[in-house]
C-alpha positions in Angstrom: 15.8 0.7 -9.1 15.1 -2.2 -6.9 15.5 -2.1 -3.0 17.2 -5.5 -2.6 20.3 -4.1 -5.4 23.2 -3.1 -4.8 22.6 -0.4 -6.8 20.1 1.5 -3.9 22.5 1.0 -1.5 25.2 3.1 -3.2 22.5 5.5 -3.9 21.0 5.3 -0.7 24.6 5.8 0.8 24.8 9.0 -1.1 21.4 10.4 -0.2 21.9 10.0 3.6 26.1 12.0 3.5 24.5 14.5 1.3 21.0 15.2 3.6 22.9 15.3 6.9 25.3 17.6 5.5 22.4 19.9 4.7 20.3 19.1 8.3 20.8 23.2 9.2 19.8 24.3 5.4 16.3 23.4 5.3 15.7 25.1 1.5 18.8 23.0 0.1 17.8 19.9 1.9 14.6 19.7 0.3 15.6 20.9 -3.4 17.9 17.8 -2.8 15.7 15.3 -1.6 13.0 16.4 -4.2 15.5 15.9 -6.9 16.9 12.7 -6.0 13.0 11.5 -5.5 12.5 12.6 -8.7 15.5 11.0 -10.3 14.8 8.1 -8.3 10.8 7.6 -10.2 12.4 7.5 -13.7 14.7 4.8 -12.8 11.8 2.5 -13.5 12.3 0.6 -16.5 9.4 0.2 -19.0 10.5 -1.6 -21.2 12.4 -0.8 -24.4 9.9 0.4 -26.6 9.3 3.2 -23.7 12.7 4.0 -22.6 11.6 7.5 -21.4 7.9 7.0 -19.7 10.0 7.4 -16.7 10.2 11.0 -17.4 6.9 11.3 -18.7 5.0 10.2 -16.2 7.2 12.1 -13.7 5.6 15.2 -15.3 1.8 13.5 -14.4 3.1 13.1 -10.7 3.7 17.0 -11.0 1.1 18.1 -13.0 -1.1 16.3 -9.7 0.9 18.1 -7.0 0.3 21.5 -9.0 -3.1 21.2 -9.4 -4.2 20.3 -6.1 -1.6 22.8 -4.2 -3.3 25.2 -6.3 -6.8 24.2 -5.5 -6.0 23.6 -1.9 -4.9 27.2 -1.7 -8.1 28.2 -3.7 -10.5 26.5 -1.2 -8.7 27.8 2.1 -8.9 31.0 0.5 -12.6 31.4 0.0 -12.9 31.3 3.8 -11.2 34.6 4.1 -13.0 36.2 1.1 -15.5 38.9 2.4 -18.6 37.6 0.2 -18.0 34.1 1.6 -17.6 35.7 4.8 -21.2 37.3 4.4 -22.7 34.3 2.5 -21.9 30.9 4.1 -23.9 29.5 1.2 -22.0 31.0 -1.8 -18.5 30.4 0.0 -19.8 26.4 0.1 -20.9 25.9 -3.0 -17.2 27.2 -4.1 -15.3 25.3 -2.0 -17.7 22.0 -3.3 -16.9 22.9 -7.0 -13.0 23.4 -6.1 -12.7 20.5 -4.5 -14.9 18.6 -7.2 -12.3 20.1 -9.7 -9.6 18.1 -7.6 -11.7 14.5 -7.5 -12.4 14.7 -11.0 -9.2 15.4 -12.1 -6.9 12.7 -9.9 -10.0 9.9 -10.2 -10.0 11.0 -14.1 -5.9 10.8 -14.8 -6.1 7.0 -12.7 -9.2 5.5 -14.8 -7.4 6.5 -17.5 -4.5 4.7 -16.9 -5.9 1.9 -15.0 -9.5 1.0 -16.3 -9.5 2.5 -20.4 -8.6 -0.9 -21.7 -10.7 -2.8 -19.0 -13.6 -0.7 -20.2 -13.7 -1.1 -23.5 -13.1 -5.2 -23.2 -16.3 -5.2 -20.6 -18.3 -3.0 -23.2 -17.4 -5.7 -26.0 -18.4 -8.7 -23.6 -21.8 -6.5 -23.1 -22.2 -5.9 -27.2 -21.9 -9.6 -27.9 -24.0 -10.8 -25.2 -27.0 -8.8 -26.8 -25.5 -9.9 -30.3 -23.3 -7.2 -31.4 -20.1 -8.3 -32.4 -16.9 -5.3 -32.3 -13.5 -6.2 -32.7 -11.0 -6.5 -29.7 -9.8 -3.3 -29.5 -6.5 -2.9 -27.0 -5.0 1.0 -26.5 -1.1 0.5 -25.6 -1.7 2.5 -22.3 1.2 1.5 -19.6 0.6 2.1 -16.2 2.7 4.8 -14.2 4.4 3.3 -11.2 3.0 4.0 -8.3 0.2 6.1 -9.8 -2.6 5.1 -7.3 -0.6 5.8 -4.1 0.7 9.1 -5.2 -3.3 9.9 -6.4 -4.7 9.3 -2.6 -1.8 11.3 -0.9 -2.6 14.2 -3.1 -6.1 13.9 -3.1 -6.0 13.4 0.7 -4.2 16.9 0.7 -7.1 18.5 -0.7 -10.0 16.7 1.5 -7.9 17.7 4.8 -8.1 21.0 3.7 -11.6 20.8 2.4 -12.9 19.7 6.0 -10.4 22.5 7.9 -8.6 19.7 9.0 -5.7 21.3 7.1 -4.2 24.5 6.5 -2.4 25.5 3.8 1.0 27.6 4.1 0.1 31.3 2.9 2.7 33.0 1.4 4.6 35.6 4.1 6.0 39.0 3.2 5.9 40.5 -0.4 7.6 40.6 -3.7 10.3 38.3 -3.4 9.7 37.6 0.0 6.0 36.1 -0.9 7.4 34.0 -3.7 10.1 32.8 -1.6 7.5 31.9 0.9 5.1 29.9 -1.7 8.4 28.0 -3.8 9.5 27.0 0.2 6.1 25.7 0.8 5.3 24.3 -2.7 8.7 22.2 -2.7 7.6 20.9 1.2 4.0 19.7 -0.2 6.1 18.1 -3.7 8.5 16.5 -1.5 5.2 14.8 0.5 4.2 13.2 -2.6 7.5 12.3 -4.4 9.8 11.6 -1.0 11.6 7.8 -2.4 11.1 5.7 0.3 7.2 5.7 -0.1 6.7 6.9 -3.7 6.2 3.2 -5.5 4.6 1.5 -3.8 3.8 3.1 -0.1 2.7 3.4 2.5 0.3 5.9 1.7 1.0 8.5 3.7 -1.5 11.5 5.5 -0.2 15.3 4.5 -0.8 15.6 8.5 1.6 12.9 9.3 4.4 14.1 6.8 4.6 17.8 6.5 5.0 18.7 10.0 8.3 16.4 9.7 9.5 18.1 6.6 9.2 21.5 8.0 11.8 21.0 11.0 15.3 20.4 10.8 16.0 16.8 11.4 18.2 15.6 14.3 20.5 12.6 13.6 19.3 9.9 16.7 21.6 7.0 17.2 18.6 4.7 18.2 16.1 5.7 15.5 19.0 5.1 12.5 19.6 1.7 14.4 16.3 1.0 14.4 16.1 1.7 10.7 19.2 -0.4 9.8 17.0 -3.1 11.5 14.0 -2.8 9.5 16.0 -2.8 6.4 17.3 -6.2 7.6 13.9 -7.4 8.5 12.6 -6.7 5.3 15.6 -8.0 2.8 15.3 -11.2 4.8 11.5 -11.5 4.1 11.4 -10.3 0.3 14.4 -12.4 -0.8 14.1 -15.7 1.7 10.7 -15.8 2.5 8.6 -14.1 -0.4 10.9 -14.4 -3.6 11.7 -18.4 -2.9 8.2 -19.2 -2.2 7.3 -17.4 -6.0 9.8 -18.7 -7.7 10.2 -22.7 -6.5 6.2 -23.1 -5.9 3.6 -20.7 -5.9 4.3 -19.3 -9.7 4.4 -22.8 -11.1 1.1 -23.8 -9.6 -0.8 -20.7 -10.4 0.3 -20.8 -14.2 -0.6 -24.9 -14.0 -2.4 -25.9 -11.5 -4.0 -28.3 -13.3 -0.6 -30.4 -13.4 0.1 -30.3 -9.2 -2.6 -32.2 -6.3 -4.6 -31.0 -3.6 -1.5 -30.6 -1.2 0.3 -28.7 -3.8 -2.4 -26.2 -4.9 -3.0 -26.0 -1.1 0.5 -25.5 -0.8 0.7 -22.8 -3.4 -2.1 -20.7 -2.0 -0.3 -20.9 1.7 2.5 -19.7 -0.2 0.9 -16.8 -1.9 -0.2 -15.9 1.1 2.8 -15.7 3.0 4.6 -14.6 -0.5 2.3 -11.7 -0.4 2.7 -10.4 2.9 6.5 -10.2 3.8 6.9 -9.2 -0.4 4.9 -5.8 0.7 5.8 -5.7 4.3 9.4 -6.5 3.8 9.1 -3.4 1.1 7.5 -1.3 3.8 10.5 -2.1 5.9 12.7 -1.5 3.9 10.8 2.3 3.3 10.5 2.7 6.7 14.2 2.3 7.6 15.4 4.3 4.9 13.2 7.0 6.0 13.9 6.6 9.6 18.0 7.0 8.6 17.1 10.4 7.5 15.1 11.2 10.4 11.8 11.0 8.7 8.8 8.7 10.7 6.5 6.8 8.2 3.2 5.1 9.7 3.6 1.4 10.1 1.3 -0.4 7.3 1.7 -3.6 8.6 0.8 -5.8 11.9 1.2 -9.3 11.9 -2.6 -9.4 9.7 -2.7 -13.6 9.8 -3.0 -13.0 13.4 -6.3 -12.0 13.2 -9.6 -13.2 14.5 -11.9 -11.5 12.2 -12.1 -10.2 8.8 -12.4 -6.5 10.3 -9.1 -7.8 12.4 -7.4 -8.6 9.5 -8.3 -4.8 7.9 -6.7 -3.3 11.2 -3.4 -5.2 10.7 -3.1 -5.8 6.8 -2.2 -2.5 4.7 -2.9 -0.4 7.4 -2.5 3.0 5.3 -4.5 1.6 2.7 -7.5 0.4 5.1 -7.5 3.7 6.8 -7.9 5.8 3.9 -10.5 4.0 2.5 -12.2 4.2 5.6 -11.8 8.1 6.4 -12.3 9.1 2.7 -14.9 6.8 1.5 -16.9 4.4 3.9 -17.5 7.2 6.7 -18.6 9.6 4.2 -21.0 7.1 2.8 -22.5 7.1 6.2 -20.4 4.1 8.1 -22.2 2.0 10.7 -25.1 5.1 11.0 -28.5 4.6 9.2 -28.9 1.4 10.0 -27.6 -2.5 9.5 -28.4 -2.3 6.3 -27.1 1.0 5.4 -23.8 -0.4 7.0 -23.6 -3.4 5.1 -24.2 -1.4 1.6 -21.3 0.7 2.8 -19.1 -2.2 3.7 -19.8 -3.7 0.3 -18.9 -0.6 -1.8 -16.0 0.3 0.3 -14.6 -2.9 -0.6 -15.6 -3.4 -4.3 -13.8 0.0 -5.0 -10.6 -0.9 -3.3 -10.9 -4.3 -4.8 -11.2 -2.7 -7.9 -8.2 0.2 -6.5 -5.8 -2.8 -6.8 -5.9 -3.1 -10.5 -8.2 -3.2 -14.1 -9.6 -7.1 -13.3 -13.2 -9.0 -12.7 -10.8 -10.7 -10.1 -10.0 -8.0 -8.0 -14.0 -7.2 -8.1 -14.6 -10.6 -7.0 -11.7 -10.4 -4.4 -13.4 -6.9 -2.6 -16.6 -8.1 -2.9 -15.8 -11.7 -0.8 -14.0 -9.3 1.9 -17.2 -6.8 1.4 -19.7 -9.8 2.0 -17.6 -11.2 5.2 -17.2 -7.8 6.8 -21.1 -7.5 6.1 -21.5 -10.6 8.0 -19.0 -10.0 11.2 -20.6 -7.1 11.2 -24.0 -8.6 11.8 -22.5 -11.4 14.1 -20.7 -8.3 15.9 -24.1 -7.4 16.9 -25.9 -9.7 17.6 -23.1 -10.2 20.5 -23.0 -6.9 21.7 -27.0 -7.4 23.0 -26.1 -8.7 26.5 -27.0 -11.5 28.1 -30.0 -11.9 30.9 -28.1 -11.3 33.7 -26.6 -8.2 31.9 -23.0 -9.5 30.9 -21.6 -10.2 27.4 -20.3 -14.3 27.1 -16.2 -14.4 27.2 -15.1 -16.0 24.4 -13.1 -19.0 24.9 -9.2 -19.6 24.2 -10.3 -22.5 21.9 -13.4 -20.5 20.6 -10.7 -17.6 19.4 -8.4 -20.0 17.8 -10.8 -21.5 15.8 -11.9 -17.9 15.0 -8.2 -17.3 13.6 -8.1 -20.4 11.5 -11.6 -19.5 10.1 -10.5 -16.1 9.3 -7.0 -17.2 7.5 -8.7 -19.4 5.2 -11.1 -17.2 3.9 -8.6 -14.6 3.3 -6.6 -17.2 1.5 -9.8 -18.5 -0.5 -10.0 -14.5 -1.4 -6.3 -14.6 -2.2 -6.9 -17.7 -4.7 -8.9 -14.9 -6.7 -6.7 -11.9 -6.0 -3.2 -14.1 -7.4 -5.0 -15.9 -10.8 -5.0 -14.9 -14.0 -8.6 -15.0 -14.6 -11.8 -16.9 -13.4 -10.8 -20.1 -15.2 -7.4 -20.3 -13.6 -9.3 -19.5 -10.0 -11.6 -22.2 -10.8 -8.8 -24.8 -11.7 -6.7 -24.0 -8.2 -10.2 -24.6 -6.7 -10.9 -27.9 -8.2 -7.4 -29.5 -7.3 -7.8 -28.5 -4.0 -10.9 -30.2 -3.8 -9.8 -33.3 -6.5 -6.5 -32.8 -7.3 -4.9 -36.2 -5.7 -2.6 -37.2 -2.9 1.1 -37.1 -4.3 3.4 -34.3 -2.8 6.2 -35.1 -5.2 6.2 -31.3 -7.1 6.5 -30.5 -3.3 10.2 -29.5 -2.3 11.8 -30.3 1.4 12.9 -26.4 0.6 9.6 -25.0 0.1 8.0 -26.6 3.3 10.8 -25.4 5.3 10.3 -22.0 4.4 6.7 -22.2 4.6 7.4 -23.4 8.4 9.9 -20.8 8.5 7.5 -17.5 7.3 4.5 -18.8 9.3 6.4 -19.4 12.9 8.0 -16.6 12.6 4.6 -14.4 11.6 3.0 -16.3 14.5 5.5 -15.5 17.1 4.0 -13.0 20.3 5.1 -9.6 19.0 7.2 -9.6 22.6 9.6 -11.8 20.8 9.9 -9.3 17.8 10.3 -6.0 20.2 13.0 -8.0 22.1 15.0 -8.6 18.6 14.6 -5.1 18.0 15.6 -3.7 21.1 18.6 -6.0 21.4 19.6 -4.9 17.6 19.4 -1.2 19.0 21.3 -1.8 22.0 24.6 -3.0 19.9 27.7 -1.0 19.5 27.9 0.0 16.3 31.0 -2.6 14.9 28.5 -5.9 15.8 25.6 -3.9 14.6 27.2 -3.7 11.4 28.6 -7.7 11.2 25.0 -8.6 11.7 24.2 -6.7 8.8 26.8 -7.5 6.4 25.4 -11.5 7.7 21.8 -10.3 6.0 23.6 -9.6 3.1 25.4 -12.3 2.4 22.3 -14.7 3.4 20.4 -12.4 0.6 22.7 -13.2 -1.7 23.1 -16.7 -1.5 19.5 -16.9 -1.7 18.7 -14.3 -3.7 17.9 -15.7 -7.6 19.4 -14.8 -11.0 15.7 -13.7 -11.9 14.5 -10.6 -10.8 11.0 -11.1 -8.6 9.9 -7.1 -8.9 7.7 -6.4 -5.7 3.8 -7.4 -6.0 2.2 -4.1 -5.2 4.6 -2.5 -8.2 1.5 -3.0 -10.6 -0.8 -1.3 -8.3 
């Protein structure tokens, strides 16, 4: 089910009478909104020679929440257990293995799924380089929608609790009572991981952030719904006019040939992969994040204007924010960060962002795509301080207005030199877009007056001071309700005339 059909806005529709109906009746409420999540994952199609994955994998998404509610519960509990109590030692070592249990399992269930066929084609490239030959051998493994998001969030769960950061509801009362009290708080924590909005394809969201919302009763705020209904708008306009157009009338044709367009084309292309990529996922996050905010839930903003950015580290701040801040808390701070050492930093750097290359899919690409962002974070990194050492006279240099926009232009083409990687097929189809860029000819005649205008369009609009943004919003807020709802019925029918016969499904789907 696709958040630009008409399809989730009847559902949608229904989801939002039947949840305020049940704002006092917190149990019901979430029963409902766990079921409709649920029902809402196996709407994914899988083809027709899997017509019932959905369901399947569905049972994987709760298998995880199981597991690591259970093991969660196991390591808060060892704290209160009188031989941990009495030996620190023996109470760590448990909570290590519990939580090991919890790693091994979530990391194991993704490799799996992601990285079994990747394996065993690396292990045959390694066989015949030494001379072995072994027959291509290809397991019919499909990937689970939104498998890696849903893996972090409940693997997050665990850590928080791991490092006390957390605390686990305990079951209250006895006999009934208890399991009352532990069904109430199980369905709260599986709600967490499956709630709709976020489920596919993110943001990933912090147990810290979420839970504390799910436990209250919601209150229905005029301003928060309009801002929604906003977002939503926002984000139809840049999946179907922005991201969808640019991916079907340019950027597809080029990547799958580039070796028929020029230089401006290819150049073209990769612009528009750029800008295809960002509103595609950001106009999805919208869209999340107004759905959520009409039923009075706050999701984290993942998204922050990134081709604004002066630096690589920058662009990390603004571009997939959830994503960037969990690999940050969970993986590069407990390799050490920035202590230890330059050196130690850079090594961190560099496996932070080979893994979450790597976290985007089973490719050599997406290696190659984490380790140029790894290698230019090293680098700012090492510029960074080499600045910070002040001057003679005790001051740090001001950095010029030209100095910074040079420093912006800098940055976006070396995240669109990293995107060239991150969009081709393989290292020969990189290597073609490269070479037309560089030899590919004058003529702009594959080059449609439609295409540059919404290239224009996406990249003035990205550009523009984020005053001019909070002013739209505020002014879309401040409506009566009957203009508020002609302006949206405008986005629609602007989506629809635009809107192709062929289905673009969003990027970060296959992730």
């Amino acid at each position: 089910m696709s958040f630009i059909s008409l399809q989730y806005a009847l559902f949608f529709t229904a989801i939002f009478v039947v949840f305020w109906a049940l704002r006092r009746r917190h149990l019901e409420r979430t029963v409902a909104l766990v079921v409709v999540s649920a029902w809402f994952y196996t709407r994914f199609d899988y083809g027709p020679s899997h017509p019932r994955l959905g369901w399947t994998y569905l049972a994987i998404l709760f298998c995880s929440a199981v597991i690591d509610f259970g093991l969660s519960q196991a390591i808060h509990g060892v704290d209160t257990t009188p031989r941990a109590l009495s030996d620190r030692t023996w109470g760590e070592r448990r909570r290590k293995r519990l939580l090991l249990v919890s790693i091994v399992y979530n990391l194991g269930v993704l490799a799996w799924f992601k990285y079994t066929n990747f394996g065993l084609e690396t292990a045959r490239h390694l066989l015949e380089a030494v001379g072995v030959h072994v027959a291509p051998r290809t397991l019919q493994i499909v990937l689970p929608i939104g498998i890696s998001f849903f893996t972090f969030e409940t693997m997050s769960y665990t850590i928080d609790v791991y490092r006390r950061e957390l605390v686990p509801p305990r079951g209250r009362g006895e006999g009934l009572d208890a399991l009352r009290s532990w069904s109430g708080a199980f369905l709260e924590y599986l709600l967490f991981i499956s709630f709709f909005p976020h489920l596919v394809a993110g943001p990933i969201i912090r147990p810290k952030d979420m839970l504390p919302q799910l436990r209250r009763d919601p209150e229905l705020n005029e301003d928060r719904a309009s801002e929604g209904l906003f977002l939503i708008a926002a984000g139809l306009l840049k999946k179907v006019v922005i991201a969808d157009y640019l991916a079907l009338n340019h950027v597809d044709r080029v990547f799958d040939r580039p070796e028929w367009f020029s230089a401006p084309e290819a150049l073209a292309a990769v612009y528009g992969y750029a800008l295809q990529i960002y509103c595609d996922f950001s106009g999805y996050t919208d869209i999340a994040l107004g759905s959520a905010l009409l039923l009075g839930i706050v999701l984290p903003k993942n998204f922050d204007s990134p081709y604004k950015s002066r630096s690589l580290q920058e662009f990390w701040h603004r571009w997939h924010i959830s994503l960037s801040s969990w690999l940050r808390d969970y993986l590069y701070i407990p390799l050490g960060g920035s202590h230890g050492g330059p050196w130690k930093t850079y090594r961190n750097l560099m496996i932070t962002m080979l893994l979450g290359g790597l976290w985007h899919g089973a490719s050599w690409n997406f290696v190659v795509w984490g380790a140029l962002h790894g290698a230019a974070l090293s680098v700012t990194r090492m510029w960074q301080r080499r600045r910070e050492r002040p001057s003679r006279d005790g001051e740090r240099p001001a950095t010029r207005p030209t100095v910074e926009i040079l420093q912006g232009v800098l940055t976006f083409h070396y995240v669109c030199l990293a995107w060239i990687f991150f969009r081709a097929d393989g290292f020969a189809r990189a290597r073609m877009m490269l070479r037309q860029i560089a030899f590919g000819g004058w003529h702009v005649t594959n080059l449609s007056r439609g295409v540059v205008l919404i290239l224009a369009l996406g990249f003035v609009t990205h550009l523009l001071p984020d005053g001019w943004y909070e002013r739209a919003r505020r002014g879309f807020v401040s409506l009566p309700a009957p203009a508020q709802g002609a302006l949206m019925f405008l986005v629609a029918l602007v989506v629809k005339t635009v809107a192709s016969t062929q289905v673009v499904p969003f990027v970060y789907f296959q992730f």
